[in-house]
PDB file of N, CA, C and O in Angstrom:
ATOM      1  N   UNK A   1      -9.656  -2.128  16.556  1.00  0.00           N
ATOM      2  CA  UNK A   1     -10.294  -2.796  15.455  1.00  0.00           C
ATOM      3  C   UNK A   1      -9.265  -3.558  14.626  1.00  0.00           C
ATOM      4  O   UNK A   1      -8.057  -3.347  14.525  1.00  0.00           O
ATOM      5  N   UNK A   2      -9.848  -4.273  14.191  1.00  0.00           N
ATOM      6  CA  UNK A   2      -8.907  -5.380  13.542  1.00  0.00           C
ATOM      7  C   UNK A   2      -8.998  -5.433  11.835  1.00  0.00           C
ATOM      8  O   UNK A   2      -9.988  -5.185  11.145  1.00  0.00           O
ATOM      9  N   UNK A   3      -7.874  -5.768  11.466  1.00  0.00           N
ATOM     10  CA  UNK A   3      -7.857  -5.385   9.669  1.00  0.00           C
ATOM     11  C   UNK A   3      -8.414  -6.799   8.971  1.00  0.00           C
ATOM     12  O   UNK A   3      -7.755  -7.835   9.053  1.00  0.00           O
ATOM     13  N   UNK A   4      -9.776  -6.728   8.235  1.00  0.00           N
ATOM     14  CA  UNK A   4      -9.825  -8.296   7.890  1.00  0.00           C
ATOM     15  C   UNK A   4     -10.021  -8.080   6.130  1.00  0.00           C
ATOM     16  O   UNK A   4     -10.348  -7.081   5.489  1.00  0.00           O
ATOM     17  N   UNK A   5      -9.768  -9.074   5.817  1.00  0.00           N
ATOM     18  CA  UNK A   5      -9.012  -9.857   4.406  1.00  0.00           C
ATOM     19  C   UNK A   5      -9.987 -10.963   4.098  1.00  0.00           C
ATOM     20  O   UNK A   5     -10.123 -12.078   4.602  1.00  0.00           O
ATOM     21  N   UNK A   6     -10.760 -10.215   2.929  1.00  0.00           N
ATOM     22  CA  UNK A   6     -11.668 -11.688   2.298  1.00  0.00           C
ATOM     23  C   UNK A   6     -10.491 -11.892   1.373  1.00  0.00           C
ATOM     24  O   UNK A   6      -9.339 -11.467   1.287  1.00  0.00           O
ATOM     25  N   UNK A   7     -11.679 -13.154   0.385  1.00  0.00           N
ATOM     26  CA  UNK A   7     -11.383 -13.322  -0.575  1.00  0.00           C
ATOM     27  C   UNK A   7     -10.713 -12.073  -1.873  1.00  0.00           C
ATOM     28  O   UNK A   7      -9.653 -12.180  -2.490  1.00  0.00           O
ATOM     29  N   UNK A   8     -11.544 -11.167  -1.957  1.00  0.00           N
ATOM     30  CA  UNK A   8     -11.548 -10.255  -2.702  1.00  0.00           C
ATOM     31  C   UNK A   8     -10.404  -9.100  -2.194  1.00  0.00           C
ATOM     32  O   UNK A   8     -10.027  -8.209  -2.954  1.00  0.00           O
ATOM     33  N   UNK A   9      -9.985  -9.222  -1.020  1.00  0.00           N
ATOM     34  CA  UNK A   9      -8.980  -8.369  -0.346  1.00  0.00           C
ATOM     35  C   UNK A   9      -9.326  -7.308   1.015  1.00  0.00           C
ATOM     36  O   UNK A   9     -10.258  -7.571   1.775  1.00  0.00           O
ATOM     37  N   UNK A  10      -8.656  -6.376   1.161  1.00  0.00           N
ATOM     38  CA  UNK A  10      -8.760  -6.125   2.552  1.00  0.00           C
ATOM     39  C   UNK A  10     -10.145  -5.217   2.064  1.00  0.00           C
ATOM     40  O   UNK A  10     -10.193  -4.276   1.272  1.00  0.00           O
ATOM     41  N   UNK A  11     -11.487  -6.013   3.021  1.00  0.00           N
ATOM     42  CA  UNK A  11     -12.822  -5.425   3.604  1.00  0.00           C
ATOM     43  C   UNK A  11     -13.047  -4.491   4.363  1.00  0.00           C
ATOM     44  O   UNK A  11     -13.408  -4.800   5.498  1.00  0.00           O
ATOM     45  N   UNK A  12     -12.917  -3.011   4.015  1.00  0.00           N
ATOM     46  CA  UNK A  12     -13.527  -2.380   5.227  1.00  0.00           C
ATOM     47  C   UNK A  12     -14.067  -0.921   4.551  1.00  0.00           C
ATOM     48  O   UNK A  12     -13.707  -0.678   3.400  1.00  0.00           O
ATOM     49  N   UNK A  13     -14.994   0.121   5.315  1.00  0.00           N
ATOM     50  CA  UNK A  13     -15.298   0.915   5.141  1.00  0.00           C
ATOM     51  C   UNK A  13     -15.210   2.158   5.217  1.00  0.00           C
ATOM     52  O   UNK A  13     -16.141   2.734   5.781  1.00  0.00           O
ATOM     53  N   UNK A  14     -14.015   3.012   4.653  1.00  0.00           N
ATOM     54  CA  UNK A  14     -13.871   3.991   4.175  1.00  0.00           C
ATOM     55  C   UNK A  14     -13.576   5.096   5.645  1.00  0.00           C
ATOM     56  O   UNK A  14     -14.529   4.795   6.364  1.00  0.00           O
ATOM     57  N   UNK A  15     -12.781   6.151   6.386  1.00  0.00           N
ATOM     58  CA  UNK A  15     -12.331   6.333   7.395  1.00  0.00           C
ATOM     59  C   UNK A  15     -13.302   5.245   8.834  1.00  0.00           C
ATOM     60  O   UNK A  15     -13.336   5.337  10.061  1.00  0.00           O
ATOM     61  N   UNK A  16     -13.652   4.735   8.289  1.00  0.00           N
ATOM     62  CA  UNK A  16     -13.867   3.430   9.620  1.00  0.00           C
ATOM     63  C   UNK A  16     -12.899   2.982  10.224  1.00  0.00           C
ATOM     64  O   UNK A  16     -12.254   3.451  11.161  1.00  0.00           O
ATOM     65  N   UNK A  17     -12.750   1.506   9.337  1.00  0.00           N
ATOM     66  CA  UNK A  17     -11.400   0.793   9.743  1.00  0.00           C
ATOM     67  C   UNK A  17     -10.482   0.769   8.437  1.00  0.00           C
ATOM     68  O   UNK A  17      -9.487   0.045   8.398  1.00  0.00           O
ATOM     69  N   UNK A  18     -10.864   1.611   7.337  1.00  0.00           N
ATOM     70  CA  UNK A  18     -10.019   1.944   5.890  1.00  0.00           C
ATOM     71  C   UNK A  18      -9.516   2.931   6.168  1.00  0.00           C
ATOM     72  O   UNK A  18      -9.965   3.857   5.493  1.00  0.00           O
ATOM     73  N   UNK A  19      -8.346   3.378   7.249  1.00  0.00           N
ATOM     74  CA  UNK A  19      -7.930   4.874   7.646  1.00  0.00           C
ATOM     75  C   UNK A  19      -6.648   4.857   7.222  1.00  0.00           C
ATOM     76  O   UNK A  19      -6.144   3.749   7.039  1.00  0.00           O
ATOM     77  N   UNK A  20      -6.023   5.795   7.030  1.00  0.00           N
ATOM     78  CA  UNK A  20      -4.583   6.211   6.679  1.00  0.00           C
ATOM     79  C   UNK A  20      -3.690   5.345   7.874  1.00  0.00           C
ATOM     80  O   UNK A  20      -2.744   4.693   7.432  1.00  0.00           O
ATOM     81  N   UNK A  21      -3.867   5.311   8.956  1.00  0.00           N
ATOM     82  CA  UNK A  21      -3.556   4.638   9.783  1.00  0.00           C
ATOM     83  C   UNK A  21      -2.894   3.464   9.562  1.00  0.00           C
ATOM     84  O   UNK A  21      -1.715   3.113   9.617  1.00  0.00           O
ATOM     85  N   UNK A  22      -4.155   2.831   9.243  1.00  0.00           N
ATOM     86  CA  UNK A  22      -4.008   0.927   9.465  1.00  0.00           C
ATOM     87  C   UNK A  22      -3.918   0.929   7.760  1.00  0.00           C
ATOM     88  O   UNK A  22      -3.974  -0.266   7.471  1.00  0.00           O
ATOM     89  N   UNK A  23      -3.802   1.734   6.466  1.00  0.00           N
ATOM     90  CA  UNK A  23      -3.075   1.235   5.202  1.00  0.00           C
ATOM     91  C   UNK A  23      -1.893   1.189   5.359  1.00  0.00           C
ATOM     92  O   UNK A  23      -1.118   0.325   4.948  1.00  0.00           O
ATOM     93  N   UNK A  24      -1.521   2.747   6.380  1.00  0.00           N
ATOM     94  CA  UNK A  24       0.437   2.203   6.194  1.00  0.00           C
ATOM     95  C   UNK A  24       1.026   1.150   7.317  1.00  0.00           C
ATOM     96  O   UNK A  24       2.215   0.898   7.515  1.00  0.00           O
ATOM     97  N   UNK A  25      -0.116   0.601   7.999  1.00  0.00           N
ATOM     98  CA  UNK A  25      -0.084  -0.563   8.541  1.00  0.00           C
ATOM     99  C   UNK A  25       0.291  -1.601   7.663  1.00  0.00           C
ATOM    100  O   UNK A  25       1.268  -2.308   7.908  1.00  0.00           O
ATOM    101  N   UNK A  26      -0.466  -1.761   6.577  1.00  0.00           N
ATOM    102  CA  UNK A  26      -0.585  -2.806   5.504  1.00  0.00           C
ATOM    103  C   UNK A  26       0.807  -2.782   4.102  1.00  0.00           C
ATOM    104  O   UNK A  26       1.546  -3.591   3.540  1.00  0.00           O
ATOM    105  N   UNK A  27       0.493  -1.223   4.069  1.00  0.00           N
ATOM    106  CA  UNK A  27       1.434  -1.430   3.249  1.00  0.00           C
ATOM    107  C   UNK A  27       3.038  -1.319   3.946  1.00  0.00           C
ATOM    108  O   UNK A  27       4.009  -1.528   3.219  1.00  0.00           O
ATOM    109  N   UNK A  28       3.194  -1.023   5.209  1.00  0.00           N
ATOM    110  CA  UNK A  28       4.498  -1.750   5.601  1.00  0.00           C
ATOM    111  C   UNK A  28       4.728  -3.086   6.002  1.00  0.00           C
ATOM    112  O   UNK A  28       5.912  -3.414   6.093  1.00  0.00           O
ATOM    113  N   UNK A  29       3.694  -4.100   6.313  1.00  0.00           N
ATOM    114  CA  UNK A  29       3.762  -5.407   5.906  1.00  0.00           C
ATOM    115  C   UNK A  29       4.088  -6.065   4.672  1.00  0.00           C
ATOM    116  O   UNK A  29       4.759  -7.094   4.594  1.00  0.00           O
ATOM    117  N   UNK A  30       3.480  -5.296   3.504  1.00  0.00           N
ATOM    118  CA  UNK A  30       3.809  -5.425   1.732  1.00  0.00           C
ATOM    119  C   UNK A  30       5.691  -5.499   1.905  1.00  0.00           C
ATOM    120  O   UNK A  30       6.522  -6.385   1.711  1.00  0.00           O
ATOM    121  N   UNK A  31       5.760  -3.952   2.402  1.00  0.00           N
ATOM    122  CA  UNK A  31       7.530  -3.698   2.050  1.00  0.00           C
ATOM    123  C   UNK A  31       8.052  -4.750   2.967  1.00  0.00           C
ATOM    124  O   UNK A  31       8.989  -5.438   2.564  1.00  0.00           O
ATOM    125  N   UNK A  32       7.482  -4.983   4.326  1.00  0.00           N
ATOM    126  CA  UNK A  32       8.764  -5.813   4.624  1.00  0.00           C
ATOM    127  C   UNK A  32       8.729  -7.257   3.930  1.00  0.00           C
ATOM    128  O   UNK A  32       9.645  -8.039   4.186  1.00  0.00           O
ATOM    129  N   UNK A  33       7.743  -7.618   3.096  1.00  0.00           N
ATOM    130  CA  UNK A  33       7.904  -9.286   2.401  1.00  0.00           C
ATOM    131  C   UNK A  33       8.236  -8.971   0.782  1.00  0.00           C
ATOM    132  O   UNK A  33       8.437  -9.973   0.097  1.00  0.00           O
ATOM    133  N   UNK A  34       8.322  -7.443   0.001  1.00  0.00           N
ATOM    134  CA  UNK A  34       8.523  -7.376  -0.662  1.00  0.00           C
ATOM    135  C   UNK A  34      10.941  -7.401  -0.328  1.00  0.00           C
ATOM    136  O   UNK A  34      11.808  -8.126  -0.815  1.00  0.00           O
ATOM    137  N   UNK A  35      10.997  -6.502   0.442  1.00  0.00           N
ATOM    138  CA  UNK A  35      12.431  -6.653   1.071  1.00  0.00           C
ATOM    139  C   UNK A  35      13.220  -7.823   0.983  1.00  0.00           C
ATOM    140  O   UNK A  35      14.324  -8.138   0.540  1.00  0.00           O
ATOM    141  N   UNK A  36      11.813  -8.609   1.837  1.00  0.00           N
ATOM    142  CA  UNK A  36      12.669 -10.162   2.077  1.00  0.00           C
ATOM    143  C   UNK A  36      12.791 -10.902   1.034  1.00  0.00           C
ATOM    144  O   UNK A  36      13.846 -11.532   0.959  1.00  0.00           O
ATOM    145  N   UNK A  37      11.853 -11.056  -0.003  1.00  0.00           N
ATOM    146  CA  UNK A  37      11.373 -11.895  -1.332  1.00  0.00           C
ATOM    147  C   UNK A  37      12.125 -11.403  -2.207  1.00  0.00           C
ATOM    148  O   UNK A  37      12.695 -12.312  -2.812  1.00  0.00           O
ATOM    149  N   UNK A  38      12.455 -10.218  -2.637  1.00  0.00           N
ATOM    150  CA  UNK A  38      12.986  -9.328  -3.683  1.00  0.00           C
ATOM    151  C   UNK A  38      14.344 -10.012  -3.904  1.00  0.00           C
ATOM    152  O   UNK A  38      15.073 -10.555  -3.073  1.00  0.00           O
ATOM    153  N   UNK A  39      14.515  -9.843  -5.315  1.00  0.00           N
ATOM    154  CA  UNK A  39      16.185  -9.977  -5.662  1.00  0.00           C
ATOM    155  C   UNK A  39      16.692  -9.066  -6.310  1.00  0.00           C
ATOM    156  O   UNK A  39      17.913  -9.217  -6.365  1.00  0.00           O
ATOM    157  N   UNK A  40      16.298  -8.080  -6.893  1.00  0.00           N
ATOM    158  CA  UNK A  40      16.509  -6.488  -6.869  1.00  0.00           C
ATOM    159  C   UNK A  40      16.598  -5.986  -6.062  1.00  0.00           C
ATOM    160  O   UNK A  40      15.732  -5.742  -5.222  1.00  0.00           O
ATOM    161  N   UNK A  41      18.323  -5.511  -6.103  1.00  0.00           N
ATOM    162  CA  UNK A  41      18.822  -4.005  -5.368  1.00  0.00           C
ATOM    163  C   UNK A  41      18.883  -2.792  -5.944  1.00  0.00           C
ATOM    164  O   UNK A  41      19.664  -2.407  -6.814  1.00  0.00           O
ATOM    165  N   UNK A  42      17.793  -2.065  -5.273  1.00  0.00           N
ATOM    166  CA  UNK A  42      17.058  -2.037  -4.964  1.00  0.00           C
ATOM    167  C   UNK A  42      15.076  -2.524  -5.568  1.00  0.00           C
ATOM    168  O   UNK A  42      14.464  -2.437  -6.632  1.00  0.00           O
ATOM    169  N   UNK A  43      14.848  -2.861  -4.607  1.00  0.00           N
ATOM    170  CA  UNK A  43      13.363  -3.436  -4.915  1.00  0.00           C
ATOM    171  C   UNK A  43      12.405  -2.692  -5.685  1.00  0.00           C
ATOM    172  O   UNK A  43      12.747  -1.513  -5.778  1.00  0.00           O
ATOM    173  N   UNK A  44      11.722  -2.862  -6.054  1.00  0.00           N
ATOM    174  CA  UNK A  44      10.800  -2.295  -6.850  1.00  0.00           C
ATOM    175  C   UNK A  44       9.583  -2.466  -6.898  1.00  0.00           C
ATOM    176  O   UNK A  44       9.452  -3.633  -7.267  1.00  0.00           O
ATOM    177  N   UNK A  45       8.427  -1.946  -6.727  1.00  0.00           N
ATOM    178  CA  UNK A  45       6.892  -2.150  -7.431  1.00  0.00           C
ATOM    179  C   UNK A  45       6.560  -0.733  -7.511  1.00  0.00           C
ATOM    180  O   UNK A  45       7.100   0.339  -7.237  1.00  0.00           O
ATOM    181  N   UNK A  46       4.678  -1.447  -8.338  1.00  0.00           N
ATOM    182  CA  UNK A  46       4.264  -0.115  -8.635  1.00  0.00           C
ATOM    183  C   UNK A  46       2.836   0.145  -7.954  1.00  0.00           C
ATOM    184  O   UNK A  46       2.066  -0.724  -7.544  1.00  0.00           O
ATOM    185  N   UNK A  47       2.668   1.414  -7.928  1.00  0.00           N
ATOM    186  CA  UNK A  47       1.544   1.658  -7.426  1.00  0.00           C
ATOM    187  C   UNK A  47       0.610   2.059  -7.916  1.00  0.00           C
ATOM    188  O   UNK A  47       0.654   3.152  -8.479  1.00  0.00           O
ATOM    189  N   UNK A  48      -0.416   1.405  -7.876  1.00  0.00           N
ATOM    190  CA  UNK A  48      -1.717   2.107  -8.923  1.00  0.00           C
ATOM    191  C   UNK A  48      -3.100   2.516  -8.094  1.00  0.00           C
ATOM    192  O   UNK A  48      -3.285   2.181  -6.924  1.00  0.00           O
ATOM    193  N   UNK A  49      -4.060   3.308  -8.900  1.00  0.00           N
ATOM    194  CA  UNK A  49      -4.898   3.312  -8.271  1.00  0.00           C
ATOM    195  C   UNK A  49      -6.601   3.312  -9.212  1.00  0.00           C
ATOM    196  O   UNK A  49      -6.669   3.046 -10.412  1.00  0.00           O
ATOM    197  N   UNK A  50      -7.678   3.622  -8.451  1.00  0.00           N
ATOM    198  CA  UNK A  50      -8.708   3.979  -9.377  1.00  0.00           C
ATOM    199  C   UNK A  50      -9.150   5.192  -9.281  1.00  0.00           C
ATOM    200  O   UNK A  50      -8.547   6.184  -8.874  1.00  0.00           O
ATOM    201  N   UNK A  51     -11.064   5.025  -9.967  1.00  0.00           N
ATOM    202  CA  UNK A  51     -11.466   6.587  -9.112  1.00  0.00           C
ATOM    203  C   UNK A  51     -12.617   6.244  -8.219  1.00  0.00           C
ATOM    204  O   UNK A  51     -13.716   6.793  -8.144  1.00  0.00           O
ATOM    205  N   UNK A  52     -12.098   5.138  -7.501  1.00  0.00           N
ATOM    206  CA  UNK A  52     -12.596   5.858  -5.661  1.00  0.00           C
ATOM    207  C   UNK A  52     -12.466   6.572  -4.794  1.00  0.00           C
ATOM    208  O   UNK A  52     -11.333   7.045  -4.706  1.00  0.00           O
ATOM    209  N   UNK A  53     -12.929   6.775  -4.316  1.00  0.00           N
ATOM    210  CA  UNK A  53     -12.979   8.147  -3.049  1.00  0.00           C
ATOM    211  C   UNK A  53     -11.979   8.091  -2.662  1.00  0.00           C
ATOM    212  O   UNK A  53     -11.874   7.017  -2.069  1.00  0.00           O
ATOM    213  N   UNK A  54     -10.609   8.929  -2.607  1.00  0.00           N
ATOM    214  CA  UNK A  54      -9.482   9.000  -1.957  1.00  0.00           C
ATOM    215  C   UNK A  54      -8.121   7.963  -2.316  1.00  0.00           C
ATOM    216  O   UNK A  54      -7.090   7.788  -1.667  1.00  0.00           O
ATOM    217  N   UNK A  55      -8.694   7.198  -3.974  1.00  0.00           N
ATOM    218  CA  UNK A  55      -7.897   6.176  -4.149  1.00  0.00           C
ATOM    219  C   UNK A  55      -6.109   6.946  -4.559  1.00  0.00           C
ATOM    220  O   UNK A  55      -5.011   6.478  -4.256  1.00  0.00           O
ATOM    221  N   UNK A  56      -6.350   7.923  -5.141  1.00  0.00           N
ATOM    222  CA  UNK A  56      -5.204   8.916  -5.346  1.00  0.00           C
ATOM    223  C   UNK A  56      -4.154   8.942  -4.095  1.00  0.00           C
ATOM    224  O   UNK A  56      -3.038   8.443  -3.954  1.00  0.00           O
ATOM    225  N   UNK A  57      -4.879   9.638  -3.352  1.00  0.00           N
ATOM    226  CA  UNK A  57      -3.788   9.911  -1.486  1.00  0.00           C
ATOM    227  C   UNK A  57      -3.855   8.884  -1.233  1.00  0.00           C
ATOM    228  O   UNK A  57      -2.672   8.620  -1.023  1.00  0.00           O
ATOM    229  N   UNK A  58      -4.677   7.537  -0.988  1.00  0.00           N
ATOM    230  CA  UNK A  58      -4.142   6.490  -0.395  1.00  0.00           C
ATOM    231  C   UNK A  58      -3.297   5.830  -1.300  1.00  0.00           C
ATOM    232  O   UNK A  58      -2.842   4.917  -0.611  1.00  0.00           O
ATOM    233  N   UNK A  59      -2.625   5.691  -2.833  1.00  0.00           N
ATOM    234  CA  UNK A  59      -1.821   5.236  -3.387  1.00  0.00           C
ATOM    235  C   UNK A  59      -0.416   5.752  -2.967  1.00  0.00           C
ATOM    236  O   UNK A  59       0.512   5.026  -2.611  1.00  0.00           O
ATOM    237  N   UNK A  60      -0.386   7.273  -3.068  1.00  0.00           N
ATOM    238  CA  UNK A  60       0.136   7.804  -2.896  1.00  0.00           C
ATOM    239  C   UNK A  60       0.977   7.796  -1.541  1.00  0.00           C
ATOM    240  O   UNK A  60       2.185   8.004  -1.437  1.00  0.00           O
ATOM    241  N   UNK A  61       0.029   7.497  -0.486  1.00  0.00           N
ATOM    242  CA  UNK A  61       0.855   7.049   0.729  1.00  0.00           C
ATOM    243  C   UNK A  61       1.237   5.987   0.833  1.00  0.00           C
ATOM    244  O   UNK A  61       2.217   5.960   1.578  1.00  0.00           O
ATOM    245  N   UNK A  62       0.837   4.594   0.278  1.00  0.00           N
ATOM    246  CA  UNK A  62       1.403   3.351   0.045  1.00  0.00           C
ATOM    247  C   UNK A  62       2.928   3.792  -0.651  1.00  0.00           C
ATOM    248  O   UNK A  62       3.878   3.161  -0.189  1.00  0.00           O
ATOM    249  N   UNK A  63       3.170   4.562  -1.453  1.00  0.00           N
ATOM    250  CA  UNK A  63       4.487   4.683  -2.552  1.00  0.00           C
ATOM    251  C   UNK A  63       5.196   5.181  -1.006  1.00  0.00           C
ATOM    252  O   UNK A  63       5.907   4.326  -0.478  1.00  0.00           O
ATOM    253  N   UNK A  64       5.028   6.569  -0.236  1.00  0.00           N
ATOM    254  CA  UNK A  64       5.790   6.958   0.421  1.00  0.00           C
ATOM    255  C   UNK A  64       6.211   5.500   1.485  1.00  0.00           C
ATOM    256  O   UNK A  64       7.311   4.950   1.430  1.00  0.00           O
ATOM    257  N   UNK A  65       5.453   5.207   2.108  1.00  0.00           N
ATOM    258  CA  UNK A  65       5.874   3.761   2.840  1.00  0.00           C
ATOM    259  C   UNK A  65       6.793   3.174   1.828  1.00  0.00           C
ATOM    260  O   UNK A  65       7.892   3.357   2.350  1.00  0.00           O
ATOM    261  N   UNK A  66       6.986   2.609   0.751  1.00  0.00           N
ATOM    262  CA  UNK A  66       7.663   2.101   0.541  1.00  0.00           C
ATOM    263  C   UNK A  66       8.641   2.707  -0.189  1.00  0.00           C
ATOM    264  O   UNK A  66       9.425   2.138  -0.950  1.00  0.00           O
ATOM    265  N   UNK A  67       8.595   3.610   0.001  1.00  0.00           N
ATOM    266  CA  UNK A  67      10.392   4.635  -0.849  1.00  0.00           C
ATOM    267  C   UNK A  67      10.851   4.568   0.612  1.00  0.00           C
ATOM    268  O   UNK A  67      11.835   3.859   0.821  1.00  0.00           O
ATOM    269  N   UNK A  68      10.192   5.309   1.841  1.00  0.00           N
ATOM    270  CA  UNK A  68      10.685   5.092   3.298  1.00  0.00           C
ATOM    271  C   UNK A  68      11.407   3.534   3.465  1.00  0.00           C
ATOM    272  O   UNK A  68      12.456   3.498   4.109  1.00  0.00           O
ATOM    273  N   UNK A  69      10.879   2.281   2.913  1.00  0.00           N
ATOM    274  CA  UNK A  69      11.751   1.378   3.067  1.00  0.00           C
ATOM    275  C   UNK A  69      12.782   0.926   2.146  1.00  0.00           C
ATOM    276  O   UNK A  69      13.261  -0.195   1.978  1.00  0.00           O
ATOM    277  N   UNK A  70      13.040   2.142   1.537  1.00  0.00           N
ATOM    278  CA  UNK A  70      13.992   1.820  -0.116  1.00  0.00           C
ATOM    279  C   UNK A  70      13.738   1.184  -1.111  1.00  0.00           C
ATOM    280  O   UNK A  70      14.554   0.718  -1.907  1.00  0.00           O
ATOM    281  N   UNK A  71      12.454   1.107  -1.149  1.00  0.00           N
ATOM    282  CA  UNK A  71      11.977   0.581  -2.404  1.00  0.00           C
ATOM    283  C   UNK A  71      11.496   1.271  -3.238  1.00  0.00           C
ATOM    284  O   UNK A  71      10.472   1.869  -2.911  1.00  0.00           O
ATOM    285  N   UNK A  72      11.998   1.457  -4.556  1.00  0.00           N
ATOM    286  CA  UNK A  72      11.801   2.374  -5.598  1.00  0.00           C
ATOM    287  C   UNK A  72       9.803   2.242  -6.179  1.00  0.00           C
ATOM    288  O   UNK A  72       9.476   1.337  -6.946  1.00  0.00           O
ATOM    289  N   UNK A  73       8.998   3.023  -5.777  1.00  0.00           N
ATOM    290  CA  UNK A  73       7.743   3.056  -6.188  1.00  0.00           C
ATOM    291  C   UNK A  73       7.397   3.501  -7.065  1.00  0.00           C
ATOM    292  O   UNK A  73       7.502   4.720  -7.197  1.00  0.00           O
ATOM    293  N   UNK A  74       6.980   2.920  -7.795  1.00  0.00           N
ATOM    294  CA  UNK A  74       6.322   3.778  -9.789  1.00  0.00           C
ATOM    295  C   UNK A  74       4.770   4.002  -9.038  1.00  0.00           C
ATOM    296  O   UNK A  74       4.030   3.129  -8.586  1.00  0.00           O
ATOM    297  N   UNK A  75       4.594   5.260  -9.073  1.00  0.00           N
ATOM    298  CA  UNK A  75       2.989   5.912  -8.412  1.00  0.00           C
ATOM    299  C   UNK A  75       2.750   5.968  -9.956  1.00  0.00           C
ATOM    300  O   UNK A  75       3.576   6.585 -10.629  1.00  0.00           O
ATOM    301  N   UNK A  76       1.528   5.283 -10.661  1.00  0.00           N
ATOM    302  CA  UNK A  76       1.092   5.579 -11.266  1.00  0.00           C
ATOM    303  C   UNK A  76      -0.372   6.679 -11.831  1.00  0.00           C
ATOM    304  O   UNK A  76      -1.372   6.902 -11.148  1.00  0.00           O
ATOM    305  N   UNK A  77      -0.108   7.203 -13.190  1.00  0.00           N
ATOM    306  CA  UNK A  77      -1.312   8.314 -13.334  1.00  0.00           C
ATOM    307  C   UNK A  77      -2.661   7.757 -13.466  1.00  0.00           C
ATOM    308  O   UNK A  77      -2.911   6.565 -13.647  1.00  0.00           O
ATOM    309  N   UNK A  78      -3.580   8.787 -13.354  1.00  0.00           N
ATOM    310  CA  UNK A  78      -5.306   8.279 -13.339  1.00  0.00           C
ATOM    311  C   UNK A  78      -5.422   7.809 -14.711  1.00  0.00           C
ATOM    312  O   UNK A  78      -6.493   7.361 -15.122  1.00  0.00           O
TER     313      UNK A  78
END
């Protein structure tokens, strides 16, 4: 299955094609253009989330992907 991207951002439905899987798919695409783009050593963003179903652990695994690529992640609180 394939990851698709409206307007509004990545479309899909919840362990369907929205799986832990194919986010740290996504969010290691983020780190490697945040890497390349960045002029901070080390890089930086932050991570936020809402209260959707599982928005917590999936923030949360976006931050680990990107501390895994040395980029300092601010996981932010609810």
């Amino acid at each position: 299955m394939t990851i698709q991207f409206g307007t509004d951002g990545w479309r899909a439905v919840i362990s369907d094609t929205f799986t832990f899987a194919n986010l740290r798919l996504v969010a290691q695409a983020i780190a490697d253009f945040v890497r390349e783009e960045s002029e901070a050593d080390p890089p930086e963003v932050v991570v936020g989330f809402d209260t959707r179903f599982l928005s917590d652990r999936y923030a949360a695994e976006v931050a680990r992907v990107m501390a895994g690529n040395g980029i300092v992640a601010h996981l932010t609180r609810a």
